[in-house]
N, CA and C atoms as a LAMMPS dump frame, in Angstrom:
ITEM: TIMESTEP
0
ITEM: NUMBER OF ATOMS
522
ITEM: BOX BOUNDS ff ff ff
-5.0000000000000000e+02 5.0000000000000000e+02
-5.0000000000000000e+02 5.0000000000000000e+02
-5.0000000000000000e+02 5.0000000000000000e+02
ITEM: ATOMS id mol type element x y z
1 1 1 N -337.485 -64.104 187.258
2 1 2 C -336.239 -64.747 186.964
3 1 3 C -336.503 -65.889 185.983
4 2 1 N -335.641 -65.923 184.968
5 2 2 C -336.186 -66.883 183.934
6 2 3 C -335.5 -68.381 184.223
7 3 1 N -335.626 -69.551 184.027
8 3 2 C -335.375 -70.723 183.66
9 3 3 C -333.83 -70.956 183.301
10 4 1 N -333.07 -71.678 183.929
11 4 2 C -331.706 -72.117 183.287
12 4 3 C -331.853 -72.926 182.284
13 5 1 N -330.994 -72.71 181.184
14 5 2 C -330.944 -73.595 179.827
15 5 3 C -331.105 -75.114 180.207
16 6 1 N -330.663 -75.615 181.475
17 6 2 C -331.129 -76.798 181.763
18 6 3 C -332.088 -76.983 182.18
19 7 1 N -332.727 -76.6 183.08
20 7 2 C -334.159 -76.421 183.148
21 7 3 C -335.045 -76.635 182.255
22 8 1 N -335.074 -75.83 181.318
23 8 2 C -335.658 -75.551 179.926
24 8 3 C -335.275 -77.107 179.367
25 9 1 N -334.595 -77.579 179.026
26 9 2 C -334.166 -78.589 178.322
27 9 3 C -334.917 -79.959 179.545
28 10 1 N -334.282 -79.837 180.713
29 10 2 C -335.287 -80.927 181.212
30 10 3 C -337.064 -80.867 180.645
31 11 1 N -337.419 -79.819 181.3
32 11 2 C -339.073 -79.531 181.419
33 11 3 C -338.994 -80.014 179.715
34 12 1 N -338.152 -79.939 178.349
35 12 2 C -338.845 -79.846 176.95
36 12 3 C -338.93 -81.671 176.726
37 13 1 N -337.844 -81.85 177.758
38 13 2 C -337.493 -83.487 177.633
39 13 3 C -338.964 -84.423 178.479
40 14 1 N -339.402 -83.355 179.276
41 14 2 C -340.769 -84.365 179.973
42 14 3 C -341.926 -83.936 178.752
43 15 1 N -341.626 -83.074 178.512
44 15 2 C -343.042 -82.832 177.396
45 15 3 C -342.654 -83.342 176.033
46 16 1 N -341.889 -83.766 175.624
47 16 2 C -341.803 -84.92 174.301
48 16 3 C -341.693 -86.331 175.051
49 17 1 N -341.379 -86.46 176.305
50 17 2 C -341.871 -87.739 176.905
51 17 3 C -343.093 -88.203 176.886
52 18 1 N -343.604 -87.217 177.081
53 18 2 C -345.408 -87.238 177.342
54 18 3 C -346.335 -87.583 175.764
55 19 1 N -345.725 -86.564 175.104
56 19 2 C -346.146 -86.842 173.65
57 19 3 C -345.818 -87.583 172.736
58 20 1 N -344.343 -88.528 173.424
59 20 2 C -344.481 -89.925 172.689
60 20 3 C -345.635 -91.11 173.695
61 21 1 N -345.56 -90.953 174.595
62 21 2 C -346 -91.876 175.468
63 21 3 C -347.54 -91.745 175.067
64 22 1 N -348.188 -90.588 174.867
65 22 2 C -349.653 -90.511 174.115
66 22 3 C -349.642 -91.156 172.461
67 23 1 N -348.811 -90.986 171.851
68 23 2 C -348.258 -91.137 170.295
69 23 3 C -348.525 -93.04 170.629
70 24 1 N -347.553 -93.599 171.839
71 24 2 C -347.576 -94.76 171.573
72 24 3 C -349.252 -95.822 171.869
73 25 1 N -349.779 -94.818 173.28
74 25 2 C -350.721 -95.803 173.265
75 25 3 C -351.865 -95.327 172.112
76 26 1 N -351.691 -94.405 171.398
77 26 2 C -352.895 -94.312 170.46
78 26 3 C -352.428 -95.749 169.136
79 27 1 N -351.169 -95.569 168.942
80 27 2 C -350.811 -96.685 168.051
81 27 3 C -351.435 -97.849 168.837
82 28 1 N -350.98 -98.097 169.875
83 28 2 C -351.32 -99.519 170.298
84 28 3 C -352.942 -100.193 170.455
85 29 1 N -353.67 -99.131 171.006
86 29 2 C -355.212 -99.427 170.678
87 29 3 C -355.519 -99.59 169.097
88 30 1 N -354.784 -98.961 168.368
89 30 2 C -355.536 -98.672 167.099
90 30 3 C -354.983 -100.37 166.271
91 31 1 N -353.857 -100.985 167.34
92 31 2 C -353.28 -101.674 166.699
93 31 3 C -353.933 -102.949 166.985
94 32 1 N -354.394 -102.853 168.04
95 32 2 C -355.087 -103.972 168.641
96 32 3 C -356.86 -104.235 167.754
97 33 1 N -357.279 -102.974 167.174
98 33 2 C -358.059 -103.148 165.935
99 33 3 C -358.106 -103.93 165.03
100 34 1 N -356.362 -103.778 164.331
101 34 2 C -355.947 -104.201 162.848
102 34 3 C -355.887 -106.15 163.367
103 35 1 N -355.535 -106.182 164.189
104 35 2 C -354.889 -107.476 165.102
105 35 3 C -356.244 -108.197 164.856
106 36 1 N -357.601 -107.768 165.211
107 36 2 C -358.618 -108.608 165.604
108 36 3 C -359.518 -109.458 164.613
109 37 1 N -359.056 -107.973 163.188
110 37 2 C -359.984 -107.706 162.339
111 37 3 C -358.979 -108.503 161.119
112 38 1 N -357.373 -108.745 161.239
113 38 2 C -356.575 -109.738 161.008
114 38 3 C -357.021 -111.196 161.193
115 39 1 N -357.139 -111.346 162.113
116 39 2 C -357.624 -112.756 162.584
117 39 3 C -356.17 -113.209 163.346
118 40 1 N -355.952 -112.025 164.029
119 40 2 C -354.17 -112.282 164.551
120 40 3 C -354.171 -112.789 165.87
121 41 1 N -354.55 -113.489 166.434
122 41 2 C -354.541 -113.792 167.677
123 41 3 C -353.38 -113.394 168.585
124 42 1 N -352.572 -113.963 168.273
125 42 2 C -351.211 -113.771 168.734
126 42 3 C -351.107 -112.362 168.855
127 43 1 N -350.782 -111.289 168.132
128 43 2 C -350.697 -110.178 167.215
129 43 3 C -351.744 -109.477 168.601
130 44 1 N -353.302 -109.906 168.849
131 44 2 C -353.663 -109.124 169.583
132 44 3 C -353.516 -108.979 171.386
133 45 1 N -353.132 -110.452 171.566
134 45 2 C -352.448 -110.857 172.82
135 45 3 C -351.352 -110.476 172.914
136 46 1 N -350.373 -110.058 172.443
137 46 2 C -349.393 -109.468 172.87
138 46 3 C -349.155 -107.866 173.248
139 47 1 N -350.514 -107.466 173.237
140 47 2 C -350.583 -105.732 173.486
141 47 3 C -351.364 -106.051 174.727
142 48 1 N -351.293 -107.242 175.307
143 48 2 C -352.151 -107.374 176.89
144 48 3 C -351.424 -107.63 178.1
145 49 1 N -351.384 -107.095 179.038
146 49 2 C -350.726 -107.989 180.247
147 49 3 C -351.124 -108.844 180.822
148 50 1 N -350.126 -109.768 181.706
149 50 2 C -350.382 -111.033 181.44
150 50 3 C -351.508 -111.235 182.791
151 51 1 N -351.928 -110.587 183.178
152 51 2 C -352.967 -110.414 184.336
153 51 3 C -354.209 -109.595 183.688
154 52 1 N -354.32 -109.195 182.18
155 52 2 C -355.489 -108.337 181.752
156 52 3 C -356.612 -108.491 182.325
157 53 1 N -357.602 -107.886 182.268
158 53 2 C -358.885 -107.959 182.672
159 53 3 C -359.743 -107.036 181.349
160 54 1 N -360.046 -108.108 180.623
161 54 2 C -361.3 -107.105 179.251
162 54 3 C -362.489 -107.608 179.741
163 55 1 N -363.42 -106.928 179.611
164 55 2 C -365.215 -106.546 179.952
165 55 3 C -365.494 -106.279 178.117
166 56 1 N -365.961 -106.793 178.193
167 56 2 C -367.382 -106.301 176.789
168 56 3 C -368.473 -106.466 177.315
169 57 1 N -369.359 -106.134 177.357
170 57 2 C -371.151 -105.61 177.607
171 57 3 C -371.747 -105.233 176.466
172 58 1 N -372.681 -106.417 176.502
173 58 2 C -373.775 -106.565 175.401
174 58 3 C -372.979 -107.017 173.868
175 59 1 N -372.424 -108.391 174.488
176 59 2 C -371.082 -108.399 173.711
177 59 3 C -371.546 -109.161 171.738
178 60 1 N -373.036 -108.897 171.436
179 60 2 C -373.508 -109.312 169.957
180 60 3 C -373.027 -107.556 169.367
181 61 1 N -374.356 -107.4 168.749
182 61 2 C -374.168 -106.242 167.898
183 61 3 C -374.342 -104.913 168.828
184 62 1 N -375.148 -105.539 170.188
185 62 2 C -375.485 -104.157 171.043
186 62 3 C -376.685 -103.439 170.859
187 63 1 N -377.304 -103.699 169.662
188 63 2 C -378.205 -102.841 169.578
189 63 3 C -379.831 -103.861 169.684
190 64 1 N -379.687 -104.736 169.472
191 64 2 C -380.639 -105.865 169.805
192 64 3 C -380.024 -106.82 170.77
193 65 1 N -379.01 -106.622 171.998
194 65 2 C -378.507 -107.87 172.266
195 65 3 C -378.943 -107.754 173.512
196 66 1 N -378.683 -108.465 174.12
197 66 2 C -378.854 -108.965 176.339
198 66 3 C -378.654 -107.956 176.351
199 67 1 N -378.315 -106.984 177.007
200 67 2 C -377.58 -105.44 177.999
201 67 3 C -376.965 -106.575 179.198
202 68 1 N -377.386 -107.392 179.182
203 68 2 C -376.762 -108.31 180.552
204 68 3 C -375.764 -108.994 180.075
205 69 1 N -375.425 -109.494 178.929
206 69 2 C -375.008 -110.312 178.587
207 69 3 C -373.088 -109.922 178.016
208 70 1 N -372.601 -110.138 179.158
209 70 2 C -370.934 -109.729 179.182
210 70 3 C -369.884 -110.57 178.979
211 71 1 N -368.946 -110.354 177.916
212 71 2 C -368.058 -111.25 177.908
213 71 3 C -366.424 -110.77 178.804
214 72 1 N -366.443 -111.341 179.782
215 72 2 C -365.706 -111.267 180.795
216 72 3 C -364.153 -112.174 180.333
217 73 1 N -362.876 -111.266 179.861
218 73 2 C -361.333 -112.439 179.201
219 73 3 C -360.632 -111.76 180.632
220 74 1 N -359.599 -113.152 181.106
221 74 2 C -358.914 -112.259 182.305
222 74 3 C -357.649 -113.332 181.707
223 75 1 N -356.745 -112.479 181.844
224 75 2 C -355.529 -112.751 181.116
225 75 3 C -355.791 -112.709 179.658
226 76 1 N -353.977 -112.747 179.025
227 76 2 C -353.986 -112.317 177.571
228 76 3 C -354.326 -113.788 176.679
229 77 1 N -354.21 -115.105 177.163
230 77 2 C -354.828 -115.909 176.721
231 77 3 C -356.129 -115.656 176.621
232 78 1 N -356.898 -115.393 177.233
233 78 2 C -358.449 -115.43 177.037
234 78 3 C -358.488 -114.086 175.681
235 79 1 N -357.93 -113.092 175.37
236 79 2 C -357.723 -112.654 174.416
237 79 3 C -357.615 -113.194 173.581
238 80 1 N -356.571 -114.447 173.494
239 80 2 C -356.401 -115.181 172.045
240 80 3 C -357.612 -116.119 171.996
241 81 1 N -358.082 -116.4 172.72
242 81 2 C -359.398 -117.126 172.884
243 81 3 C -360.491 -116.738 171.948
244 82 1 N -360.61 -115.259 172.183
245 82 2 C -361.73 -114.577 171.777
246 82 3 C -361.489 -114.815 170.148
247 83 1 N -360.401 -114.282 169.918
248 83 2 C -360.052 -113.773 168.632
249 83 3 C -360.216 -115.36 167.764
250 84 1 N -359.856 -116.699 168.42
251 84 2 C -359.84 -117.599 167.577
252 84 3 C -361.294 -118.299 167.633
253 85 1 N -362.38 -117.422 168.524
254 85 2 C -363.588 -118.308 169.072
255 85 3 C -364.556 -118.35 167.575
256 86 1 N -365.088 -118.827 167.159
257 86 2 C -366.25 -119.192 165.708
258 86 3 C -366.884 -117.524 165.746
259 87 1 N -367.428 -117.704 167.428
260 87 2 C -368.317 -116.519 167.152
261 87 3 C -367.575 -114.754 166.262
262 88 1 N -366.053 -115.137 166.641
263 88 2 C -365.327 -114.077 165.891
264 88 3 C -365.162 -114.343 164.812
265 89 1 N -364.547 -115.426 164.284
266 89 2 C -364.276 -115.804 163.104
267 89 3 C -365.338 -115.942 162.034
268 90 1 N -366.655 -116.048 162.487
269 90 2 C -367.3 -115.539 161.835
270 90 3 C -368.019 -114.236 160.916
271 91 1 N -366.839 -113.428 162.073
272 91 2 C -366.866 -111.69 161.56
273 91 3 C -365.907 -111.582 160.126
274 92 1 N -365.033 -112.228 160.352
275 92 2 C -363.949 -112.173 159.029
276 92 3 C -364.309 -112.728 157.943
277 93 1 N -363.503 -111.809 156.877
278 93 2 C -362.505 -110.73 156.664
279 93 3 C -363.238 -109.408 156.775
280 94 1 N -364.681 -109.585 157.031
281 94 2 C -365.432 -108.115 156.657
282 94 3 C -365.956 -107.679 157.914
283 95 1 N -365.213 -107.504 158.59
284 95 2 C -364.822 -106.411 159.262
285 95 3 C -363.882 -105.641 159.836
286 96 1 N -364.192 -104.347 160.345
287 96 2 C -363.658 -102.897 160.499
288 96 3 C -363.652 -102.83 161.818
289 97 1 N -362.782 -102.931 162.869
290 97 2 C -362.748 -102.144 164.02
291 97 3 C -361.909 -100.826 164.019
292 98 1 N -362.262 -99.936 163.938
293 98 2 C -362.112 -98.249 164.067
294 98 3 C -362.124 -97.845 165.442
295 99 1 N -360.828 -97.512 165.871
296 99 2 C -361.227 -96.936 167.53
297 99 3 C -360.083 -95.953 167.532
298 100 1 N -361.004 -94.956 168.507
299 100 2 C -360.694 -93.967 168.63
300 100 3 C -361.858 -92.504 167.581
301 101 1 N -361.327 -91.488 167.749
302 101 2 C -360.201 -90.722 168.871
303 101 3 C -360.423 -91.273 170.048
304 102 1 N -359.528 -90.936 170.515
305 102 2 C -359.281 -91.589 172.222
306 102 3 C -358.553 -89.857 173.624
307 103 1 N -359.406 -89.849 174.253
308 103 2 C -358.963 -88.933 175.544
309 103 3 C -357.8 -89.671 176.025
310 104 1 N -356.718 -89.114 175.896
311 104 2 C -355.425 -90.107 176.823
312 104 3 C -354.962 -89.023 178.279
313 105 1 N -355.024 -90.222 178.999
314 105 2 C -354.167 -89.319 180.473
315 105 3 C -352.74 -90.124 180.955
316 106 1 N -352.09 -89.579 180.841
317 106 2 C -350.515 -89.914 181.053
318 106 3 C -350.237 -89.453 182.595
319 107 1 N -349.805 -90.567 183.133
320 107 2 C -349.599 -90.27 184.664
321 107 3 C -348.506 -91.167 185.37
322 108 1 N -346.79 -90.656 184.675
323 108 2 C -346.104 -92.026 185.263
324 108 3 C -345.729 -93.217 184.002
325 109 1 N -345.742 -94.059 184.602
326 109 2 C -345.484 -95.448 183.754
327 109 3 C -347.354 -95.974 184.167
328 110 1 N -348.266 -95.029 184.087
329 110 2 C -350.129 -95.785 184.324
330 110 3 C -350.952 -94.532 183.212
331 111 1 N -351.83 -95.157 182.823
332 111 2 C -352.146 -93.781 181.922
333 111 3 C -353.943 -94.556 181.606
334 112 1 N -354.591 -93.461 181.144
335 112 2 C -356.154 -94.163 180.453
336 112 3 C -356.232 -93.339 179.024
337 113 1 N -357.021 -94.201 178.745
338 113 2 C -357.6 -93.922 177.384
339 113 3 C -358.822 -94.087 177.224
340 114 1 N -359.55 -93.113 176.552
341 114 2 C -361.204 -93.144 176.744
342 114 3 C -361.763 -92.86 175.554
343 115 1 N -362.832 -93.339 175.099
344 115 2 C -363.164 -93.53 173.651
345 115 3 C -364.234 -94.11 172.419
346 116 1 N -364.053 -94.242 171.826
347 116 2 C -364.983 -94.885 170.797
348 116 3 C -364.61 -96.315 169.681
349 117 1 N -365.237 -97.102 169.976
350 117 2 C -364.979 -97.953 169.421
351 117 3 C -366.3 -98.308 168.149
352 118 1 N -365.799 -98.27 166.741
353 118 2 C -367.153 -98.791 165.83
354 118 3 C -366.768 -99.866 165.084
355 119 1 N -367.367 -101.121 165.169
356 119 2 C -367.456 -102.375 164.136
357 119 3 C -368.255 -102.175 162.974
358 120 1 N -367.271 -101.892 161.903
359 120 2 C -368.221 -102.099 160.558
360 120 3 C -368.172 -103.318 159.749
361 121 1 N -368.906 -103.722 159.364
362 121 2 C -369.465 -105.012 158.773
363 121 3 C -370.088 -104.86 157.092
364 122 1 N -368.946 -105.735 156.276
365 122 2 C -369.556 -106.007 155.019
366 122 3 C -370.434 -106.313 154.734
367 123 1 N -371.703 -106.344 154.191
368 123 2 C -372.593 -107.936 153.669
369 123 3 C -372.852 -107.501 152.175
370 124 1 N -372.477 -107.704 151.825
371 124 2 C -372.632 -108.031 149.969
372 124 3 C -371.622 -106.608 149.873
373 125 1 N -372.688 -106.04 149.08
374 125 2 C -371.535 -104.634 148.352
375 125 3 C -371.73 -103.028 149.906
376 126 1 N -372.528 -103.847 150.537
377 126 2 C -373.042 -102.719 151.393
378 126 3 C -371.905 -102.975 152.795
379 127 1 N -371.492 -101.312 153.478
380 127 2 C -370.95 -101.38 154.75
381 127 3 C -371.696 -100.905 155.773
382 128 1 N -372.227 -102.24 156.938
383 128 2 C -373.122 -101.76 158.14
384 128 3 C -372.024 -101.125 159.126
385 129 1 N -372.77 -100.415 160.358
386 129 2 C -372.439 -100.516 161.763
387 129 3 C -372.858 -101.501 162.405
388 130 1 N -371.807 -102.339 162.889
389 130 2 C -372.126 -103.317 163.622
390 130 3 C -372.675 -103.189 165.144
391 131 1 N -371.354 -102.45 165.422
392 131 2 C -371.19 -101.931 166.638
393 131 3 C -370.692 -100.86 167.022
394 132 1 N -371.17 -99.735 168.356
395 132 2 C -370.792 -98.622 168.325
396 132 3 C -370.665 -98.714 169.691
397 133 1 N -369.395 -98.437 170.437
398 133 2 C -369.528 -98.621 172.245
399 133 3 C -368.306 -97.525 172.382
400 134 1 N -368.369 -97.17 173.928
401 134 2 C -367.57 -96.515 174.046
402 134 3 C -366.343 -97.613 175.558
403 135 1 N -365.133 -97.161 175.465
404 135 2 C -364.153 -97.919 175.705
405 135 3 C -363.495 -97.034 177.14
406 136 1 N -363.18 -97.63 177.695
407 136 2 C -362.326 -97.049 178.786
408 136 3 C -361.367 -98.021 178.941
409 137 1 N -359.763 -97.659 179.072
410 137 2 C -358.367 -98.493 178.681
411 137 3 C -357.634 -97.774 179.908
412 138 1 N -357.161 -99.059 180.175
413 138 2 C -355.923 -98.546 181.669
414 138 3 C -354.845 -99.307 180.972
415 139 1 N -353.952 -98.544 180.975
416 139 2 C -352.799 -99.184 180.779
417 139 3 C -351.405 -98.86 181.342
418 140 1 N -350.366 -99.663 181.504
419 140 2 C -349.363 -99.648 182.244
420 140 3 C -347.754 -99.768 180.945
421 141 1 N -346.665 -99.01 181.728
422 141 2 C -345.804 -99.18 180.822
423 141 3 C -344.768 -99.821 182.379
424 142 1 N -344.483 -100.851 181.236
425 142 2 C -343.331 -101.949 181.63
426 142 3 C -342.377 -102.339 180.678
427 143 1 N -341.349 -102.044 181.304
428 143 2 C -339.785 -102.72 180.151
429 143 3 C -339.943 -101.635 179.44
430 144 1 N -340.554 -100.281 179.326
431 144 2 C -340.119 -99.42 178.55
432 144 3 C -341.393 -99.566 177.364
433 145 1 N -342.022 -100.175 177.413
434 145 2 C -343.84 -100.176 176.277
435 145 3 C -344.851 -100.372 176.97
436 146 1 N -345.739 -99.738 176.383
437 146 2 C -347.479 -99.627 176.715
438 146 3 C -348.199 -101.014 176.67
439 147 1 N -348.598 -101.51 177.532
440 147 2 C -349.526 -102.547 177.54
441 147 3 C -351.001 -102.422 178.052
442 148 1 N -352.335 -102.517 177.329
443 148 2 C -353.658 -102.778 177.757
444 148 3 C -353.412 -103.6 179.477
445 149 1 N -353.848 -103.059 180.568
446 149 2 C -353.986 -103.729 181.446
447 149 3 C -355.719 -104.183 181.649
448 150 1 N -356.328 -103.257 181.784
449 150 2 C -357.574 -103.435 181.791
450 150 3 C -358.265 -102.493 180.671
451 151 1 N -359.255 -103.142 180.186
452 151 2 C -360.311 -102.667 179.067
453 151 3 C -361.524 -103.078 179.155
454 152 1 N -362.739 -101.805 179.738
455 152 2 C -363.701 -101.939 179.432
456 152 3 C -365.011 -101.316 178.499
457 153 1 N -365.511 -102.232 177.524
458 153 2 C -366.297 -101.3 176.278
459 153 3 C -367.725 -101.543 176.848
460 154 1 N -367.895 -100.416 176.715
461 154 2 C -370.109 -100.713 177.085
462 154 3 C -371.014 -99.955 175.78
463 155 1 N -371.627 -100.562 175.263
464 155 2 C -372.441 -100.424 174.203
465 155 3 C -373.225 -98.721 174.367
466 156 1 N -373.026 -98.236 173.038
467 156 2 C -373.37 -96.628 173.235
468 156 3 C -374.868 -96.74 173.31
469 157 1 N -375.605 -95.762 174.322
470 157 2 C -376.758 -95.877 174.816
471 157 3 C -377.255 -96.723 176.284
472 158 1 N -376.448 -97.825 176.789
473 158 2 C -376.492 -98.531 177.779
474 158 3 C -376.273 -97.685 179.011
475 159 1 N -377.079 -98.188 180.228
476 159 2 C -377.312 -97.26 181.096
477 159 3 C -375.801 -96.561 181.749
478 160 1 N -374.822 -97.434 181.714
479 160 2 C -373.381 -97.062 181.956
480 160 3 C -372.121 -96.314 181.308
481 161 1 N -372.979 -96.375 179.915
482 161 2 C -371.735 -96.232 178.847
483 161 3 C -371.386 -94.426 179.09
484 162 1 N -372.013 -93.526 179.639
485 162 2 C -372.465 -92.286 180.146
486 162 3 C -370.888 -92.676 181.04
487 163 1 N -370.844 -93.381 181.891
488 163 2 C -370.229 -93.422 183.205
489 163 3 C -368.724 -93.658 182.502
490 164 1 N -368.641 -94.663 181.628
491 164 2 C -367.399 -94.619 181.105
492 164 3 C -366.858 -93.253 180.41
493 165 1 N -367.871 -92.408 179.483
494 165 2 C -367.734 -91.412 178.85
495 165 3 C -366.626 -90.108 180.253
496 166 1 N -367.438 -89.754 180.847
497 166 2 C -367.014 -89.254 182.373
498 166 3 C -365.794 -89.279 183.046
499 167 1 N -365.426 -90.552 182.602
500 167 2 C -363.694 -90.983 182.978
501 167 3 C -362.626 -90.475 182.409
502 168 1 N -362.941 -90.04 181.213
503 168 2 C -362.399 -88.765 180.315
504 168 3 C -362.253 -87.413 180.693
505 169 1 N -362.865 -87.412 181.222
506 169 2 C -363.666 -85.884 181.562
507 169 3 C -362.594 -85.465 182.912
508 170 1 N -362.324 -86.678 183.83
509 170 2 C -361.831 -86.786 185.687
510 170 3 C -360.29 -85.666 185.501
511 171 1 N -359.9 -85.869 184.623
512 171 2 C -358.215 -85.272 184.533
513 171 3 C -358.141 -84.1 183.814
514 172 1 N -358.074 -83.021 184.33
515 172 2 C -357.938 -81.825 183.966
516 172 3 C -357.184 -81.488 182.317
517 173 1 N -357.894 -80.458 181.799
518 173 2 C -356.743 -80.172 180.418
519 173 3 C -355.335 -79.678 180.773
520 174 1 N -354.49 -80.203 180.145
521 174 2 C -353.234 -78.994 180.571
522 174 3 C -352.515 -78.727 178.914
């Protein structure tokens, strides 16, 4: 027995729900890039909730840095913190945060995003890798938009960053 035209029209209405709701948080990570690498403070605190919790691990270049050494922001102030701290501002204007592709799981108004994050870095005419980590993003929709609730990046190669990779993996394809 086939589907009533309403039927059909609900079920097409949850699946362009779904594929804006993926559409938006890929904008919003990617936006929170342009924001950092701006020198936007504001701009990147406002894609956070106001209870965030961000983790960075091995929070220099990663590849010579602590493995211990974590920069722990809880709330979206400590976001604007980061972004206005020397040690950032010393990254600007030459650099690149690039993130993504990103695994998204949509579940509700709660969803993750799992991924790659790379810092590229000017120095004269030449473009380095700064940094290469992979990202795991929880985020929540409130008032009708996507907000970063929690974000944690662990440096690619670190004994964990495997474990974040995995979190991608937990939610079936459909």
């Amino acid at each position: 027995m086939s589907d009533s035209v309403e039927d059909q029209l609900r079920t097409l209405a949850r699946r362009l729900d779904r594929v804006e709701d993926e559409l938006a948080i890929h904008r919003l990570i990617v936006r929170y890039g342009l924001a950092v690498d701006a020198g936007e403070a504001e701009a990147a605190m406002e894609l956070f909730t106001k209870d965030t919790l961000y983790e960075v691990r091995a929070v220099g270049t990663g590849v010579d840095d602590d493995p211990g050494k974590t920069l722990v922001m809880r709330g979206r102030a400590a976001v604007g913190e980061m972004v206005r701290s020397e040690d950032h501002q010393k990254l600007l204007p030459n650099a690149a945060h690039t993130i993504g592709p990103a695994v998204v799981h949509v579940d509700g108004d709660t969803a993750t995003a799992t991924g790659y994050t790379r810092i590229y870095r000017r120095e004269g005419d030449d473009f380095r890798m700064f940094r290469m980590a992979v990202n795991h993003w929880e985020l929540v929709k409130q008032e009708g938009r996507w907000w970063v609730h929690r974000r944690h990046s662990q440096v690619l190669g670190a004994a964990d960053a495997q474990d974040l990779m995995r979190k991608a993996l937990e939610n079936p394809l459909r």
